[in-house]
DRENZADO-847632 format. One record per residue: residue in one letter; x, y, z of N, C-alpha, C in turn. Coordinates in steps of 0.001 Angstrom, whole numbers, plus 524288, in hexadecimal, padded with zeros to 5 digits. Layout:
! residues N
aXYZXYZXYZ/...
END
This chain:
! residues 276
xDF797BCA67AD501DFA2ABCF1EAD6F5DFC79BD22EAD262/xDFBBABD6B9AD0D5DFCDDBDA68ACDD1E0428BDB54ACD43/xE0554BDCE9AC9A5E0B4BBDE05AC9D3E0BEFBE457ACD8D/xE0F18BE483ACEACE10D5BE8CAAD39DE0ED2BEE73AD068/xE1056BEF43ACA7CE0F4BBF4E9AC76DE09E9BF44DAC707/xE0698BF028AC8E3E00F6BEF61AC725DFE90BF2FEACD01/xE00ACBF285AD2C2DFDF2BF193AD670DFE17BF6C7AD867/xDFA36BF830ADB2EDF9F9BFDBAADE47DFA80BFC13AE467/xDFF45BFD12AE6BFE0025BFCC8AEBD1DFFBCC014CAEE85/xDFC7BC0252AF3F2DFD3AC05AFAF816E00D6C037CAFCD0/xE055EC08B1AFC62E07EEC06EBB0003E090FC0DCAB05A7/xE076CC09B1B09CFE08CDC0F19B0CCFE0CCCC0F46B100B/xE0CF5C13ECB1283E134AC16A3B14FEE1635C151DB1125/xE15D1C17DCB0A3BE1985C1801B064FE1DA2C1DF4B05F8/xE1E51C1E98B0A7CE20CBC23AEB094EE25EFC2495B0CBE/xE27DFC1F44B0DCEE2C87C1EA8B112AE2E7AC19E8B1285/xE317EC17E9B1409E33D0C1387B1622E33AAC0DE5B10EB/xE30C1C0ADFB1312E2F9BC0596B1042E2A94C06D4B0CBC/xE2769C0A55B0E35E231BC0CA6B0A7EE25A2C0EF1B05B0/xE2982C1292B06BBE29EAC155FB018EE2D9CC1186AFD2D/xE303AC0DB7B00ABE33B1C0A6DAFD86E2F3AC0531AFA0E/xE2B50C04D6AFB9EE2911C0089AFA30E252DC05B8AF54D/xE254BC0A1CAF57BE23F2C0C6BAF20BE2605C0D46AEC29/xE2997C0D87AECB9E2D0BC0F65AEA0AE2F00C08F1AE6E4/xE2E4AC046DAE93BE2E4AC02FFAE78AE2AF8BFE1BAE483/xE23C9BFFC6AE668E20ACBFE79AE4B9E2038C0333ADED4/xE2189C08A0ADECBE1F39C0977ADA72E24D7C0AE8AD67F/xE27E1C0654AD7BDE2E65C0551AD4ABE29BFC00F0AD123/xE2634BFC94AD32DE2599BF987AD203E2024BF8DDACDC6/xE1D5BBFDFFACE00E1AD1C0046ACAD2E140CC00B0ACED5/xE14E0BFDF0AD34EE0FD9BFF75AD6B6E0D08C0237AD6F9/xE0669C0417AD705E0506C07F3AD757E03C6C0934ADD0C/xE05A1C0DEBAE0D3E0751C0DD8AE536E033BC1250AE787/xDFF0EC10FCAEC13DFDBCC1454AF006E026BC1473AF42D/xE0452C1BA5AF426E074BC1A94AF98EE0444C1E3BAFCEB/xE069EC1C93B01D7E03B9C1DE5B0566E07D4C20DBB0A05/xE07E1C25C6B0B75E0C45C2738B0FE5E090FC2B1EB1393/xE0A2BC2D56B1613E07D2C3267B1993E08D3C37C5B192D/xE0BF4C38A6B15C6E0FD5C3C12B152AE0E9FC3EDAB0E97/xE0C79C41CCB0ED8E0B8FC435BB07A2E118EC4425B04AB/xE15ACC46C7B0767E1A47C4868B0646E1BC4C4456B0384/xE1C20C404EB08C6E1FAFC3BB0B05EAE1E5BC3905B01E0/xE180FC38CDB036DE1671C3563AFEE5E16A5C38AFAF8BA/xE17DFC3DECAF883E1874C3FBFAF39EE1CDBC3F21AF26F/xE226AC3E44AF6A0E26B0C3E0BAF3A4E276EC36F2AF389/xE2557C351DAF5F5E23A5C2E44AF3E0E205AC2D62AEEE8/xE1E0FC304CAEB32E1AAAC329DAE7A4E2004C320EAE326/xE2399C3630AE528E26B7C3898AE01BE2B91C3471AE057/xE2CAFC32ECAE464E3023C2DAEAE415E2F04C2BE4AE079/xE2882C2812AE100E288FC2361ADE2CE27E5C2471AD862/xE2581C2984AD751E22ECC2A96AD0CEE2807C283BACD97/xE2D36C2841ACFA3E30F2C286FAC9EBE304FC2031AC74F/xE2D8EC1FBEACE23E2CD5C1939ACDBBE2914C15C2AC9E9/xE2571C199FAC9ECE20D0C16E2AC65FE1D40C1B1CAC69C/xE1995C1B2DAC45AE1677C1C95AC089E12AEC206FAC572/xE127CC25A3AC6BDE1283C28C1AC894E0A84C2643ACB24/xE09A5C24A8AC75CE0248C24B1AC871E0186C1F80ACB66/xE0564C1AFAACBE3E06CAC1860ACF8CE08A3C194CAD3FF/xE0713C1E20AD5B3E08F1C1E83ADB95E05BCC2301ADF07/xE01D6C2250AE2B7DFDD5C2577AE693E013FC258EAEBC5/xDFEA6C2869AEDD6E01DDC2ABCAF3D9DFBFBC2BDBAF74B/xDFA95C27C1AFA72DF789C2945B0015DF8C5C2D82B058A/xDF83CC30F9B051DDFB32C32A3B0A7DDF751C31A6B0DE4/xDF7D6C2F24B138DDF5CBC2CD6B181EDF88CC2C1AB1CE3/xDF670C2EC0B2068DF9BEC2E52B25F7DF7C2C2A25B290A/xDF8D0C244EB28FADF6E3C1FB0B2D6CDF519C1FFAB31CE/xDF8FEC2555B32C6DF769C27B1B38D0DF379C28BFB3970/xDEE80C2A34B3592DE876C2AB8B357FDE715C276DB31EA/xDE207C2476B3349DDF30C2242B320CDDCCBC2303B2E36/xDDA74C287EB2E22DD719C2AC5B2B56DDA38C2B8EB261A/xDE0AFC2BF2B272FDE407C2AB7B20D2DE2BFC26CBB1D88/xDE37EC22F0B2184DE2C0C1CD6B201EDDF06C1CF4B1D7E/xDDADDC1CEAB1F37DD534C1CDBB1D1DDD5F2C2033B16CC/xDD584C248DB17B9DD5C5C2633B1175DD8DBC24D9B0ED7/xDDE36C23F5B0F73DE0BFC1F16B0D40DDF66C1A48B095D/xDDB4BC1824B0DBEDD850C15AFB0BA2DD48AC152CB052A/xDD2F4C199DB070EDCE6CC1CAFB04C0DD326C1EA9AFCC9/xDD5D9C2110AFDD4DD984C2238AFA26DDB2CC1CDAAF5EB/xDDE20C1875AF968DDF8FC1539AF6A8DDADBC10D1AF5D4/xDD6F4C1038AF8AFDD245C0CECAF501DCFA4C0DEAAF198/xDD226C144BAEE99DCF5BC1388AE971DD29EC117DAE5BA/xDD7C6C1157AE692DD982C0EF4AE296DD751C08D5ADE6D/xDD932C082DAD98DDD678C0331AD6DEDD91DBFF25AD7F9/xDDD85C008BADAA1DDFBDBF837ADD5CDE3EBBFACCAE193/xDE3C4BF6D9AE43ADE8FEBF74BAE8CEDEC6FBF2A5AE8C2/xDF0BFBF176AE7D3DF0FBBEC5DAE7F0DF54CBE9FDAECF8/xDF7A7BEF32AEF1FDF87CBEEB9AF520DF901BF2F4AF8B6/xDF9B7BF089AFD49DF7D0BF306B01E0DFE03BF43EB039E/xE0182BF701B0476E051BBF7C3B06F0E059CBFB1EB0BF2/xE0521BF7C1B11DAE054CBFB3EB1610E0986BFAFCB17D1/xE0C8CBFFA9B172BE1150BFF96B1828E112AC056BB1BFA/xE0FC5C0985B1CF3E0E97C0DB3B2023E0EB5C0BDBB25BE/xE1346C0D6FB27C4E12EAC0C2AB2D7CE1688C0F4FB3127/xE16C8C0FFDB376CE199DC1303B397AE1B0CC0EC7B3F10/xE1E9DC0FF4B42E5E20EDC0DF9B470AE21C1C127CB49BA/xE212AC1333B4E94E21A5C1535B51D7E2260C147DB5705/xE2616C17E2B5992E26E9C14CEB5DFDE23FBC1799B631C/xE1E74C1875B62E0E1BB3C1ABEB6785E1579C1936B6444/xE139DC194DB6681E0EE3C193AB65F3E0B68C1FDBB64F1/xE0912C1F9EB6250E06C0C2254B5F0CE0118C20CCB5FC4/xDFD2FC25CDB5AE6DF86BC2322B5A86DF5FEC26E9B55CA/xDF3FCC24D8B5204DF24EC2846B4EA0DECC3C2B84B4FEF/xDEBDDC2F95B49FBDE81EC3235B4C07DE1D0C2E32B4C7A/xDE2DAC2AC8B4CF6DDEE8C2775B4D34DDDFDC2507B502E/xDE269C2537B55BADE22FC22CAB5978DE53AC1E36B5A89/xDE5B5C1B4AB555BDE92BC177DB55AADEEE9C16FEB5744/xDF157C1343B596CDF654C12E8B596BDF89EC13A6B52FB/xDFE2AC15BBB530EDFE23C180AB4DA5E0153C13ADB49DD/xE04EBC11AAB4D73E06CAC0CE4B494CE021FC0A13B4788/xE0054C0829B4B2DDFAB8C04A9B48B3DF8A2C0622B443A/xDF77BC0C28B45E0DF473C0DAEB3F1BDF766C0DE9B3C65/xDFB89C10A4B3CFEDFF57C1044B377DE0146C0C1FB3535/xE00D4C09E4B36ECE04FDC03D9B3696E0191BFF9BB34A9/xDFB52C000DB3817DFA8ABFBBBB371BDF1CEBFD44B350E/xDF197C01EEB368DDEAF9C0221B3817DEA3BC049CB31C0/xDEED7C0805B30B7DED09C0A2FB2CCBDED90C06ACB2699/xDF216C01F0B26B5DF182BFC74B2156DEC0DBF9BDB224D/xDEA15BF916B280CDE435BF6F0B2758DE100BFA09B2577/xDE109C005CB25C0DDAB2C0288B2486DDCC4C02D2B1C9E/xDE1B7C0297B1AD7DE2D0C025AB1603DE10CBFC69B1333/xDE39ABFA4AB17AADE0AABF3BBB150EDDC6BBF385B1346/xDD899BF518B173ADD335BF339B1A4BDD228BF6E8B1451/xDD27EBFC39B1426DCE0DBFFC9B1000DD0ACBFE6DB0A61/xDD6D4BFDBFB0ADEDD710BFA37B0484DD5D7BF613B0379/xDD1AFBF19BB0619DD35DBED1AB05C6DD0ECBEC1DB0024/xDCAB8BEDF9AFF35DC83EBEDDBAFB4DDCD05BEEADAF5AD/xDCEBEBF291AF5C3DD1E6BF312AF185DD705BEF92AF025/xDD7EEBED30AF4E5DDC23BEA0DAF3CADD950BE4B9AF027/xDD532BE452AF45FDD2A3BE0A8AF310DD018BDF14AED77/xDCEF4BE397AE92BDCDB0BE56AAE4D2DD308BE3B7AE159/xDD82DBE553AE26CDDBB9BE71BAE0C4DDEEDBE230AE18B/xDDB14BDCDFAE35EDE086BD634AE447DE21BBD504ADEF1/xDE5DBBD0F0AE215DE946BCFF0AE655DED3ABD6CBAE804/xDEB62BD5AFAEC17DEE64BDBCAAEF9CDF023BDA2DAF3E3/xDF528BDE8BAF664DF70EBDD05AFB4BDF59EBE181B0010/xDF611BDFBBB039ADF8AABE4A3B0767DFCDABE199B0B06/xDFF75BE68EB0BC8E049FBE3D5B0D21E0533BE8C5B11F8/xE071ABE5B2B165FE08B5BE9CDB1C01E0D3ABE95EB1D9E/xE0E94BEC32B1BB6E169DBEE16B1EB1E146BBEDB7B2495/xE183CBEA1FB259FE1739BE921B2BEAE1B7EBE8DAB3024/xE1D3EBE57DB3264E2275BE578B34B6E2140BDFAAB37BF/xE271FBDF26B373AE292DBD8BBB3B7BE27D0BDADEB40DD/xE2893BDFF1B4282E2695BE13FB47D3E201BBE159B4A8D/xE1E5DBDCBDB4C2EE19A5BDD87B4D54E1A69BDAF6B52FA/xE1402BDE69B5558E1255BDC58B5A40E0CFCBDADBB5A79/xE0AE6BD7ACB5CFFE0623BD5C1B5C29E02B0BDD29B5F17/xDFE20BDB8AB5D72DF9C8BE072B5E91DF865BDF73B6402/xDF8CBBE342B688CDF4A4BE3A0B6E0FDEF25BE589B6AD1/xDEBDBBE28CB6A1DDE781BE576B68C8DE297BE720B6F1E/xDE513BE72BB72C8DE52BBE8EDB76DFDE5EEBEE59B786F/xDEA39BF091B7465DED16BF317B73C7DEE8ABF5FFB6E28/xDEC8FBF4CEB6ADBDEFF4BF348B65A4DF1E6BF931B628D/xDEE78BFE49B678BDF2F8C03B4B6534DF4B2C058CB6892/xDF7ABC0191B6BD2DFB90C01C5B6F8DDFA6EC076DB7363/xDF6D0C082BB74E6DF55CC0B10B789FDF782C0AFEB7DCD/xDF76FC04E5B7FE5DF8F5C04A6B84DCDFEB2C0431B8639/xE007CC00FAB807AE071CC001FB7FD4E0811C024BB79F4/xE08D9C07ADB7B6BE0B82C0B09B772EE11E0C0881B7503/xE12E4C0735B7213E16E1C04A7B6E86E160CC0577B69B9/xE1B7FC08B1B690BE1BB9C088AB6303E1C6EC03ABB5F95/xE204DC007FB6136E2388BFB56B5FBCE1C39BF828B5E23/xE1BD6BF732B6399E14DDBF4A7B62E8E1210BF677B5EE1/xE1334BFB57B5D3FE0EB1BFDB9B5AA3E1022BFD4EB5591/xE154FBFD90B536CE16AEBFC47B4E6AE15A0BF650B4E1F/xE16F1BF23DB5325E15F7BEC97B5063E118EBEC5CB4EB0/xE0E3EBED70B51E6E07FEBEAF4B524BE0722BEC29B4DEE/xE06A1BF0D4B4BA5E0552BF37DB46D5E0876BEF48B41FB/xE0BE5BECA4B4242E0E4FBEAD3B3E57E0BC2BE4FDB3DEF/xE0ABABE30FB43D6E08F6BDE5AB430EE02AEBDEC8B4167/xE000FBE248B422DDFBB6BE29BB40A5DFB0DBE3A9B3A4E/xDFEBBBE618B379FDFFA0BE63BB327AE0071BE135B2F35/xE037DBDC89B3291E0215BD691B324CDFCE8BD453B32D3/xDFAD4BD59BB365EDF617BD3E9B3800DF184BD5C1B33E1/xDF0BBBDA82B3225DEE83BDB5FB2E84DEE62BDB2AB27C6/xDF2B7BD879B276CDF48ABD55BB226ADF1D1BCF42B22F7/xDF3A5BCDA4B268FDF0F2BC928B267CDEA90BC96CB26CD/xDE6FBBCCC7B2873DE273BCCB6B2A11DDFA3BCE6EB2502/xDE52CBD194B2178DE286BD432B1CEDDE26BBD063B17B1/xDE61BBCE2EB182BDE57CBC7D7B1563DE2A1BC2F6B166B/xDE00ABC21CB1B8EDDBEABC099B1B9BDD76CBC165B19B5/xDD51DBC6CFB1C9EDD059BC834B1B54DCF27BCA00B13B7/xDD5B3BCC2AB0FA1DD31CBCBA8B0B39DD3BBBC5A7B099D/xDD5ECBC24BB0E21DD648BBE12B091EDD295BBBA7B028C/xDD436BBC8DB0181DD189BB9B5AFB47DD069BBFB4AF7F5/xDD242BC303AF8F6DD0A4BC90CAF76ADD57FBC9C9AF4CD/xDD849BC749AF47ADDE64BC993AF092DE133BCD34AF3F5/xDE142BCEB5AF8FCDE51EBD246AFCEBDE69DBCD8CAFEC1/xDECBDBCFF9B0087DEFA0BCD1CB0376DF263BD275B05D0/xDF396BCF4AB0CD4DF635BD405B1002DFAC4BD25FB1336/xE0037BD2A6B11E7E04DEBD0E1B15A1E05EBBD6D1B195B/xE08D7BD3A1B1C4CE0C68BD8C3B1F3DE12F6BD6F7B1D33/xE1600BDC55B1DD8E1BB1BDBAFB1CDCE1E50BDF0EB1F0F/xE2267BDC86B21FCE25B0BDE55B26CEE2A68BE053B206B/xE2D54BE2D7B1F96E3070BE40AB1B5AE34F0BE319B1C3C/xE37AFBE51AB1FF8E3C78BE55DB234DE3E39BE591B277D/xE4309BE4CFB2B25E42AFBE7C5B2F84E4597BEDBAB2EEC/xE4343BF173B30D6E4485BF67CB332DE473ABF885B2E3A/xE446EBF7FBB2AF9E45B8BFD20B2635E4687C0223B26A5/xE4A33C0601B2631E4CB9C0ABCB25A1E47ACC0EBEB238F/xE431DC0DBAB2784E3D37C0FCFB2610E3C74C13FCB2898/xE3A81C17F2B2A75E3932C1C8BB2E8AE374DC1AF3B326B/xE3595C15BAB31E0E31E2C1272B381DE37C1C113BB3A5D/xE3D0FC115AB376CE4083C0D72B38F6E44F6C1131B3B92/xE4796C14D8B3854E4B9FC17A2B37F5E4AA9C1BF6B3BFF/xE5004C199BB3FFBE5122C1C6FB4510E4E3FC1A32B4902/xE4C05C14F4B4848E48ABC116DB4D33E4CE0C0C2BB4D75/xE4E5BC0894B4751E4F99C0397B477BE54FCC0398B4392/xE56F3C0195B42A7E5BDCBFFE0B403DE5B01BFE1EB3B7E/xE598CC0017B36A7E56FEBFD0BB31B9E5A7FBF64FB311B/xE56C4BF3DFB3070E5870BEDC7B2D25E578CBEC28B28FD/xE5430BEF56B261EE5291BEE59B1FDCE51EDBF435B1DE8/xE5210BF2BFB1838E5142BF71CB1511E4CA8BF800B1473/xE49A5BFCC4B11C8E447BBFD58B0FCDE43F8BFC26B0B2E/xE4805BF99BB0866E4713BF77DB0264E465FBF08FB035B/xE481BBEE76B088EE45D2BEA14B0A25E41EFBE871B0B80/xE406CBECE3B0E32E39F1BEC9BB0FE0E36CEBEDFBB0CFD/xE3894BF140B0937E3419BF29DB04D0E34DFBEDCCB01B0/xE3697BEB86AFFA9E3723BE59FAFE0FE342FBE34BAFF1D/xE3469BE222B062EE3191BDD47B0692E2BCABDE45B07C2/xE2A5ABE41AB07B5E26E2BE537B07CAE2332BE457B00D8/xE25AEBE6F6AFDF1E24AFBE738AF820E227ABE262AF5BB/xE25E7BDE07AF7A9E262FBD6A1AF81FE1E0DBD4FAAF89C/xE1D95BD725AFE2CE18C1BD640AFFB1E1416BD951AFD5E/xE14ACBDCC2AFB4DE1307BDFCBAF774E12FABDE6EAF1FE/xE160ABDDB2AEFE7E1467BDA0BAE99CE16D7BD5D5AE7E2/xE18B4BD393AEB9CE197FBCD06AEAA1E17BBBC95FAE8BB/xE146ABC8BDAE35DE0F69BC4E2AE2F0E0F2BBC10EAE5B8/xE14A2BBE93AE762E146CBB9DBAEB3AE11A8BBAA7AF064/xE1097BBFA9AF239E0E9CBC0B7AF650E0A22BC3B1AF6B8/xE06ACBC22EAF116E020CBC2A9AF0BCDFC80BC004AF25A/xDFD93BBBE0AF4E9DFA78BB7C2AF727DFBCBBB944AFC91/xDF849BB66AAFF8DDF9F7BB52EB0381DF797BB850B09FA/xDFB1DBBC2BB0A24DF935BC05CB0D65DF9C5BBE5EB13CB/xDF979BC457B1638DFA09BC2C1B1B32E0063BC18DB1DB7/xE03C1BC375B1AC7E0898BC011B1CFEE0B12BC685B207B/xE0F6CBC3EFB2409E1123BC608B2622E17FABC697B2338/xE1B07BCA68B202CE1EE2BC93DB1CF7E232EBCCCAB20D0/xE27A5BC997B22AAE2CD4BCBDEB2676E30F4BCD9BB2016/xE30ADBD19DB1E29E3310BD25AB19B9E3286BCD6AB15A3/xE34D9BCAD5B14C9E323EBC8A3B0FB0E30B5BC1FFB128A/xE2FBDBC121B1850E3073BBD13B191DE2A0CBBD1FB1AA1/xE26A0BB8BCB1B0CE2216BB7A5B1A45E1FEBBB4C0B2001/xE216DBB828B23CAE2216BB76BB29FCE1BBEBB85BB2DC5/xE1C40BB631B33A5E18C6BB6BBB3629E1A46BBA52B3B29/xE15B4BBE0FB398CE150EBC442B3CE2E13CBBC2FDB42A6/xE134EBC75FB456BE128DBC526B4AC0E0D31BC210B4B23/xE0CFBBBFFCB509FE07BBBBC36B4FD3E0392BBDB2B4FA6/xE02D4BC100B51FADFCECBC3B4B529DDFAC9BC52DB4D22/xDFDE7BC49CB4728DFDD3BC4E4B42E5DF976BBFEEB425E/xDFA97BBC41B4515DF70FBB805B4153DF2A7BB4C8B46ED/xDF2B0BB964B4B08DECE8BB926B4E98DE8F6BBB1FB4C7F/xDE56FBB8F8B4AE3DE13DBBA74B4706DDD31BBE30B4A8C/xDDFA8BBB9FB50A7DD9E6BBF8BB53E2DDE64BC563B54DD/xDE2C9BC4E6B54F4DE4E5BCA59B53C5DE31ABCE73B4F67/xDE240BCA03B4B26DE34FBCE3BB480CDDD55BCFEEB44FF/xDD8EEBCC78B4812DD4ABBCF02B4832DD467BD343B4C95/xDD667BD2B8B5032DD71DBD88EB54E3DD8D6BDD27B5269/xDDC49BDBC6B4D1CDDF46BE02AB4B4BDDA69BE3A2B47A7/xDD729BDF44B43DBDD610BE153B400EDD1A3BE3B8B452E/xDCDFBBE3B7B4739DC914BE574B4C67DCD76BEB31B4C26/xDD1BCBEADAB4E98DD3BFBEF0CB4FD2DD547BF38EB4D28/xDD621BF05CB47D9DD76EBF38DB42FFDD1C1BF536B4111/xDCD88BF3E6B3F4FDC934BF678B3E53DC75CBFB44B41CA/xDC8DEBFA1CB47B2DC5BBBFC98B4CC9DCB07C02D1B4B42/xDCDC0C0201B48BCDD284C074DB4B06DD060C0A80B4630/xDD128C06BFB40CEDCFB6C0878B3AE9DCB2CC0A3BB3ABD/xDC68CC07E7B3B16DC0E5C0805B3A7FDC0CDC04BFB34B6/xDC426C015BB333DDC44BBFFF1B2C10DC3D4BF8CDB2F9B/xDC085BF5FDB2CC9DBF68BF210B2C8DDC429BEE58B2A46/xDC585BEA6FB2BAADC9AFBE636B2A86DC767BE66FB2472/xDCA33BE4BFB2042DC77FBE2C7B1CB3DC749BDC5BB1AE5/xDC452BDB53B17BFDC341BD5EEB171BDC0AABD102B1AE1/xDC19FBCC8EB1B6EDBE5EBCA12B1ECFDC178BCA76B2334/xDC39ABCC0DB2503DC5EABCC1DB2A51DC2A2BD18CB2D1E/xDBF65BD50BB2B4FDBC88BD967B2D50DB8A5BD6C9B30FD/xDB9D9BDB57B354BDB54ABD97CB3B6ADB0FCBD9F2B378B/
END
């Protein structure tokens, strides 16, 4: 594993909350940083923040709205030319309390939260894979509910609450599936719950904050360049504790339903040996 000023990390939803804090202090640390936000504004004054931090040519800006697909995708397309990646940071996510649906049809937490780190996985995997030992790492949450895949964009039982878990536990579920299928390829993929109810825009004026965002960017940062937590893969992390996610995390016929479901919404193939 490379020293931290060696590595080029993409990290997305860097332009607010626990994103912009884990920015700021990946390129304190000399990182070379894809960020990623929706917003050109912000991401230019997230631009002029960090320059006084390090070295101005160490730092790119993606603008991409999750809410379309078709972002995602070129997304894609942008950051696989780069010459190494050496992690995956999905941190871009939203909560809502109604149900929604993007222009794609999908339920919208799902994509944001959870459809749009698979089609990034799935089309970086090659480059990660080029670029080992590499991570990807999914900001996730202690709040999960297992998937109705009956159901699974809550059509019939519109819930927001549902719609943020599922999406979080499936962000588990696809860490583990993504550390399977590269096993022996030098990727490794955890999920990490950071905190509870950080003083975030998902948070403020819904919940009562209990942690800071310099805690959660911590224990997020931890899973991100820890060499100790360069092996391994697949774990489910409750802030820095090395815990077990809901169950449907480790039903293997779940979480082949997920990946069927995740190709059928994406049109992007699982990658590695776990592909139908």
């Amino acid at each position: 594993m490379l020293p931290i000023d060696q590595q080029t990390i993409l990290l997305t939803g860097a332009t607010d909350g626990l994103g912009r804090a884990l920015a700021h202090e990946l390129a304190a640390q000399g990182a070379t940083l894809v960020l990623h936000g929706r917003s050109k504004e912000k991401g230019e004054a997230l631009l002029a923040e960090l320059r006084p931090l390090t070295d101005p040519d160490r730092l790119s800006y993606v603008l991409a709205d999750f809410a379309r697909m078709s972002d995602v995708h070129r997304m894609v397309e942008q950051v696989a030319g780069l010459k190494r990646l050496d992690a995956l940071v999905n941190n871009a996510g939203v909560g809502l309390l109604h149900r929604e649906e993007s222009e794609d049809g999908h339920e919208l937490t799902f994509q944001v939260n959870y459809l749009a780190g698979y089609v990034l996985a799935a089309g970086l995997a090659p480059l990660l894979v080029r670029s080992g030992p590499s991570r990807i790492v999914n900001v996730t949450s202690f709040g999960q509910a297992p998937i109705d895949f009956d159901d699974p964009m809550l059509v019939r039982s519109p819930d927001g609450i549902q719609a943020y878990c599922q999406s979080k536990l499936a962000q588990v579920m696809h860490a583990i599936d993504l550390t399977e299928a590269l096993r022996g390829q030098g990727v490794t993929a955890d999920a990490v719950h950071p905190a509870p109810y950080m003083p975030t825009n998902m948070v403020r004026g819904r919940f009562a904050p209990q942690a800071t965002i310099a805690q959660g960017m911590s224990n997020v940062l931890r899973v991100v360049v820890d060499p100790e937590l360069a092996t391994g893969g697949g774990r489910f992390f409750n802030q820095r504790s090395d815990e077990r996610a809901n169950w449907q995390a480790y039903d293997a016929g779940a979480r082949a339903q997920l990946r069927e479901l995740s190709e059928r919404l994406t049109g992007v193939p699982f990658p590695g040996s776990l592909a139908n």
